[in-house]
Each structure stands twice: as structure tokens, then as C-alpha cells.
N, C-alpha and C positions, 0 to 999 in steps of 0.2 A: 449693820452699816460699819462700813469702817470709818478712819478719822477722814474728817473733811480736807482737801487738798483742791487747788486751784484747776482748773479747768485747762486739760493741756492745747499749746496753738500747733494749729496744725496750716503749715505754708504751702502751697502748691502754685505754679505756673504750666504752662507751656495749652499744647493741643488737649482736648476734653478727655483722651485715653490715657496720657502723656500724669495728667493732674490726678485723672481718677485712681491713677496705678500708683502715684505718688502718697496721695492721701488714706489709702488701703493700707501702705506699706508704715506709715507713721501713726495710723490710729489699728491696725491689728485687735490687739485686746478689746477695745474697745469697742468694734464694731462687735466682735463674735457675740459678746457679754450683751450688747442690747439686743442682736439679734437672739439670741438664747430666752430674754424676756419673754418677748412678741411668742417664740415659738412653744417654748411652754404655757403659755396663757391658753394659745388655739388648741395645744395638747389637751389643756384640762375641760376645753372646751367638746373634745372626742374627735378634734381633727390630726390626721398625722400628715407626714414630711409629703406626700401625694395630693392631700389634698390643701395642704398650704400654699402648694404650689396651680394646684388648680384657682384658689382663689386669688391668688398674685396675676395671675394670666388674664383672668379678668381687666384687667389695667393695662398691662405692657404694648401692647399694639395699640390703645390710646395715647401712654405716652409716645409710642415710638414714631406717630404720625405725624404728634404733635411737637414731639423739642426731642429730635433723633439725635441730637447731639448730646441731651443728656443721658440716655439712654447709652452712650459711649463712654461718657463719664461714670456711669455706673459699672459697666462692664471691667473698665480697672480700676474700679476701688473693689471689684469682686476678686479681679485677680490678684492685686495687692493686699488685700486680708485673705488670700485663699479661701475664698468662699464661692458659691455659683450664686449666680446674676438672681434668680430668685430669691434669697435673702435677702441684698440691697434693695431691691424692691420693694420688700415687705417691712423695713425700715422706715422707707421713703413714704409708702401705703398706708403705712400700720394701724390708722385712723377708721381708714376706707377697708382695707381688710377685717378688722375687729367687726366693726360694725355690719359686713357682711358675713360674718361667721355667726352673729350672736342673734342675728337676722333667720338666718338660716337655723339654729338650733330653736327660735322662738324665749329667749334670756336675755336678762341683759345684767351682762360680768364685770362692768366696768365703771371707775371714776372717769368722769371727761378730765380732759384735762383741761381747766379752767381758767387762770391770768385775771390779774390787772393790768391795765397799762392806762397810761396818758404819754400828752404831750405836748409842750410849754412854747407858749410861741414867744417871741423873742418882746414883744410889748410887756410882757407879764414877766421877767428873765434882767437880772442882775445887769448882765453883761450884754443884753442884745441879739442871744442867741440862743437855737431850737435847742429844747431837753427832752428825751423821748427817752421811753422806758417802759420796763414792766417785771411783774414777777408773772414767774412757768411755775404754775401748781401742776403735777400729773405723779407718777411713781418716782418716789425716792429714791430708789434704785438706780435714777437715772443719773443721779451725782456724778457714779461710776460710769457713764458710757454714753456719757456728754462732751463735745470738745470743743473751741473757738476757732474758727477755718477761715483761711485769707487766701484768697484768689488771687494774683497777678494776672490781669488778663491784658491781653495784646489787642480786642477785637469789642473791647468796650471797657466801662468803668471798672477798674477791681472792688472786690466786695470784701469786708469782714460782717460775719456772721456766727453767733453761736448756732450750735445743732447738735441732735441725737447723731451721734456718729454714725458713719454712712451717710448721715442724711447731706442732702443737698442745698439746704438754707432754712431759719426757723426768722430768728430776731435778728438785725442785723443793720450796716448801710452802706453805701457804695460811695466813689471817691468824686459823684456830683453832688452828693449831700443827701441823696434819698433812703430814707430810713421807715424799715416798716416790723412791725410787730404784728402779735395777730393773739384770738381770742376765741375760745369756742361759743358757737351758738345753736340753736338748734330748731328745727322749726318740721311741720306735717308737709312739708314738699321734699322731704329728706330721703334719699336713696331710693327714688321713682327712677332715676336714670343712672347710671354711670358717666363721671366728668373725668376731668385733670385733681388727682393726689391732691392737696394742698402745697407740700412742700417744692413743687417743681413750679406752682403759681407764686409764689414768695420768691422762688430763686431767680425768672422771668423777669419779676418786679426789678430784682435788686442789677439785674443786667439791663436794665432800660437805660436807653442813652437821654432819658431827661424822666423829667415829675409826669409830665404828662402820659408819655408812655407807660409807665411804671401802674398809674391810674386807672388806665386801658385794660393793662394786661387782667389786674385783678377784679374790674368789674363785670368784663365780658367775658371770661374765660369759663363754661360749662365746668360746675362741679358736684360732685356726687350729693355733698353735705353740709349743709349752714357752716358759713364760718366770717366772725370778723374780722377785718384785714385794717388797722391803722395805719395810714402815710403821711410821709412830714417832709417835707424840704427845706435844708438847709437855709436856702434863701428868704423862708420865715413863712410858710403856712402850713397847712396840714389838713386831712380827710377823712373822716373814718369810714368804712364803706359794710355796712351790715350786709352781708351777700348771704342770700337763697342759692339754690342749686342753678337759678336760671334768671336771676336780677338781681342787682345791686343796690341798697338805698344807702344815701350821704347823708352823713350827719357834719356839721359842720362846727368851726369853734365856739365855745360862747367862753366869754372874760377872758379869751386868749389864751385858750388851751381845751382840748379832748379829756374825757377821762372814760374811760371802758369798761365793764367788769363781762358776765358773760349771758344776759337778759336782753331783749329788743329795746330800744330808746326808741326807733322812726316808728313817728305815729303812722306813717304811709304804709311803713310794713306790715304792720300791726293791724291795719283797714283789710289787708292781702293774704295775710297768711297767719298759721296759729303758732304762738311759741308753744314749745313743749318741752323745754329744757330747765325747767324754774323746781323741779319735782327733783333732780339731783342736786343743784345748785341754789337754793333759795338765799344762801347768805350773800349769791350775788347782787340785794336790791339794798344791800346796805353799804358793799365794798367800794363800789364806787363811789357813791356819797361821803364813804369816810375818808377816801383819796384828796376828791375835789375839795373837800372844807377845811384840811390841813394846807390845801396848796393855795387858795381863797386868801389865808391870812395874810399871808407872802405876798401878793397877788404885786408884784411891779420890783420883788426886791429878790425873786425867786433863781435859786441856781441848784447843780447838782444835787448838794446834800439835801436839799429839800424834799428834793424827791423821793431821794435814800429814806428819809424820816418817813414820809408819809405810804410809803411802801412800807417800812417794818411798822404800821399798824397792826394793833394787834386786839382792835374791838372786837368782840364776837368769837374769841378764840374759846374752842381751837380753828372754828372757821372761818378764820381772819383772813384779812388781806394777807399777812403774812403766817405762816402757821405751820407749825412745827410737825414731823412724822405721825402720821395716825394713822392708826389700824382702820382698815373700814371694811364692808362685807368681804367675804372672800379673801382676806387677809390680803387685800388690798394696800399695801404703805404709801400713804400718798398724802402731799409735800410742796411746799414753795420748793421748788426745786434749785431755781437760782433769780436772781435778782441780776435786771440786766439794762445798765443804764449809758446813752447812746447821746455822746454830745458830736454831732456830725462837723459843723464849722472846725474842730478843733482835729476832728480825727481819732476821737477818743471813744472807744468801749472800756465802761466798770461793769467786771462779772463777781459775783458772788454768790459762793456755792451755798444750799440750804441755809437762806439768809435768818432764820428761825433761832439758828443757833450758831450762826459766825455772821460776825458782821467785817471780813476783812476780803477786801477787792482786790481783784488785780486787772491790771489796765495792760488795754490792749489797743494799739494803732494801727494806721491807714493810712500812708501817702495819700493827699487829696488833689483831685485835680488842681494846675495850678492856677489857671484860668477860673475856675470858679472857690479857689482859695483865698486869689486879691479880692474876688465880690465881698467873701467871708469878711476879710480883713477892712473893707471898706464901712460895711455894714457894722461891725465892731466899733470904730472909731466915731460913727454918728452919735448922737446922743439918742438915748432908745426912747420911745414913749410911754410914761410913766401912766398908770394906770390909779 
């Protein structure tokens, strides 16, 4: 590993080929470098550069039916990092690829990659405003070929969003205040079908011209593989949505705020289908519990660094909330990779790389709409309800 450094921002506007060619051309290194990952994983898996691309093909006329525009998008961040369109894909995929590779072999190669997140509604909240966050546990390695990406869009909300470069949106929110993070999960209806990627459903979300639609996209959107999607609106609520490959269940706030790790909460899901993901992840039945009861304390007087604190938990280490590089089978190095805390009302992303062993942010903003800025603002000046 080398030394830890800030996560570079990466700006683009204009049309979806226009940005994608921009974004290629300003993360370079850093896409080939992730892409290099993914592809030596499926090398060691006995796949070569033919058949990576066979299992990328898999996907691409799904997405391309489905958001043909980012599919354009991708096309120039291929040509802008000199790579072909297959790689970005396998970026964007990488999830859905692995997992059909290791399928395919009959193995299984990999750490999920796992999170915490919550999210603080403005009742429970110093100030009267949403705080949403979480740490990305997944390979360490990703420090290096991670970036923070801001969109100027003409044709809805701009978005800021961390992501694996290339990628197209991970953690993030948009300039109506909708902020979503997300969380592995995993369950016995898992890659019966092929869906939509994960990260092209997160990026949908953060293009939604309001909460509601953002909620739409992620709960109905056909996907290959469990995954949790948390949502939050500026304007002060938030959703969590445990998704199956083909239904959605909502979890809802309790004491004015979410907390998440990567195990099933809905008892409804749980009547439905099997979790099966507790066997890589067991220290998820305590992560969240050690979130929620550091943020409990606080409970009406809670802000930013609250959350900061209660993310570098470090019960249970090394399999903490927060947790420092670890070898695991297959010389796996895998890592809070960064801590990524989202005050949307404000306009404000705090990223911090391998929060394990730096604890120093760098902030990153977002013009916000102006129109739902005065709500912000208005909301702000109320006095909040104490808890």
C-alpha cells in the first residue's frame, strides 16, 4: 500500500459521451489500476481477456435496453482512459461478473464487500438536518482507484458521488437532497436471473427528479443479486429497501434514524426467502448494533462527528465496523476502505481514505438546487424536535 492520499475529484458536464470522454481522460490511471484488479482476480480464476469479455456481454444489451445513455457514457470514459468498452463494464459489473465467474468455476474467491451505513433524521440531528453515511469495506487496494465524481447535468439534478473509477455512482447525492448508499446482502434467489448491475441502479436513483422516484427506481428495477439500497431526503426522511433480485422490502426509521450492516432486518423477507450471506459476514449482527447504541446516546443532540465516532468503532476488531487491512483467504487485503459521510441540506461530502488508519477528510460540495435550498434553509431555522 502506499501512503494514504485524498481521493481525487473528478468534474465532468456536458452530453453522456461528452462527460464520459472527460472523466476517462481525468481518472486514466485509475481506472486501468481497478480494471487491472477485477481482471486478475478472473485470471486467477482460469478466465482470460475472451472469456472476461464473454461474461461482460452477459450484461450489456441489458444495460443498453435499459439506460442507453449510460452505455454512452461508458463508451467515453473507454475512450478517455484508452481502454475498450468491455473493461468499463466490468468495473460497473464487477459484482455481477465475479459472482458469475466463481459460479461458473463451482469457488467462491471472494470477500463481499460489506458497509455500514445509517442515517440520522433531522429530529435526532443537532441542527435539524439529514446525516447519512457509511463505511465501504471491500479490497484495499481500492484506496488507489477510488475517486469523487460530480456531474453537472443540464437534464436533471447534478450529482456528487464517490465511486471505483470508471464506475458510474456508488455513495453519493444529488442537488434535490436525495442521498443513497448501499450494502451487500445476500439471499437463495441470487443469480436465478440476470438484472441491472447495481451501480447503473444507484446512478438512476441519484438522477431522479425527486425522493419518490429515486424509491421507484431501486425497488422495481430487476436485479441479478441481493443488495441493500438506503435513501434519505434532504427534506427529512428516509428508506431502507432490502432488495431480492425481484422484490423489495422497506424498513423504516425507528428513534429517527436507519442503521444497516449487511444481514436481513425485514421479518417479511426473512418469512420469503433464505439469507445466506451470515457464513462470510457474521460480525454483521453486531456492527450495526454497535452503530445504532453510540448514536442512541446522542439521540436529539447528534451531528456530523457523531457519526464519524460511531463509524471508527472498533468492537470486534479486526472485524469491526471500522477495521484496519487484513489478509484473508486467497490474500485477499480487505479494508474499510473509506468512510463517506453525506450532509445533503448543506451540500457537503466528508471522504476519508482507510479510515482505520487516517482519520483526516476532505470535503467535497455540490451546488444544490436553489429552490429546494430555501426549504433546507427554512427547515434549518425551525426549531427541530427534541427527542
Amino acid at each position: 500500500m502506499t501512503e494514504v492520499t485524498a481521493f481525487p475529484l473528478v468534474e465532468v458536464r456536458g452530453a453522456p459521451k461528452q462527460r464520459g470522454e472527460s472523466y476517462g481522460e481525468q481518472a486514466r490511471d485509475r481506472i486501468r489500476l481497478s480494471a487491472g484488479h477485477y481482471q486478475a482476480q478472473l485470471g486467477r480464476l482460469g478466465f482470460d481477456r475472451a472469456e472476461v469479455t464473454r461474461l461482460v456481454e452477459v450484461f450489456l444489451p441489458r444495460i443498453a435496453a435499459w439506460a442507453p445513455d449510460l452505455v454512452d457514457e461508458m463508451q467515453g470514459i473507454a475512450r478517455g482512459a484508452a481502454v475498450d468498452l468491455a473493461t468499463v463494464v466490468l468495473i460497473n459489473a464487477r459484482t455481477e461478473v465475479l459472482q458469475l465467474a466463481q459460479r461458473e468455476k463451482g469457488v467462491s474467491d471472494d470477500e463481499p464487500d460489506g458497509c455500514t451505513g445509517a442515517v440520522i433524521l433531522p429530529e435526532a440531528t443537532r441542527d435539524g438536518r439529514v446525516i447519512h453515511g457509511q463505511n465501504w469495506d471491500w479490497k484495499a487496494e481500492c484506496v488507489e482507484t477510488s475517486v469523487v465524481l460530480k456531474i453537472q447535468r443540464d437534464d436533471g439534478p447534478s450529482l456528487l458521488t464517490f465511486t471505483e473509477a470508471g464506475g458510474l455512482a456508488r455513495s453519493g447525492f444529488n442537488a434535490i437532497g436525495t442521498t443513497i448508499t448501499a450494502n451487500y446482502l445476500e439471499s437463495d434467489r441470487d443469480y436465478r436471473e440476470m438484472g441491472i448491475p447495481l451501480p447503473f441502479i444507484r446512478r438512476r436513483a441519484l438522477e431522479a427528479g425527486s425522493f419518490a422516484q429515486a424509491l421507484k427506481v431501486v425497488a422495481t428495477t430487476p436485479k441479478s443479486g441481493s443488495n441493500n439500497m438506503m435513501l434519505s431526503t434532504a427534506e427529512g426522511y428516509a428508506v431502507d429497501l432490502e432488495c431480492a433480485p425481484d422484490e423489495a422490502f422497506p424498513l423504516y426509521p425507528r428513534n429517527h434514524m436507519i442503521v444497516h450492516a449487511n444481514h436481513w432486518q425485514s421479518q417479511v423477507a426473512l418469512t420469503k426467502l433464505r439469507e445466506t450471506g451470515l457464513a462470510q459476514v457474521p460480525d454483521s449482527l453486531y456492527r450495526d448494533h454497535r452503530v445504532e447504541k453510540r448514536l442512541l446516546a446522542r439521540l436529539g443532540d447528534l451531528t456530523a462527528e457523531d457519526l464519524k465516532e460511531a463509524l471508527f468503532d472498533r468492537f470486534g476488531a479486526p472485524l469491526a465496523v471500522c477495521r484496519a487491512p487484513l489478509s484473508r483467504d486467497g490474500d485477499n487485503l480487505s479494508a474499510t476502505v473509506a468512510m463517506i459521510i453525506c450532509e445533503p441540506a448543506r451540500g457537503v461530502m466528508e471522504v476519508a481514505p482507510l479510515p482505520a488508519l487516517n482519520r483526516v477528510f476532505t470535503r467535497y460540495m455540490l451546488e444544490m438546487d436553489p429552490e429546494m435550498q430555501a426549504r433546507f434553509a427554512d427547515a434549518a431555522r425551525a426549531e427541530p424536535v427534541r427527542c
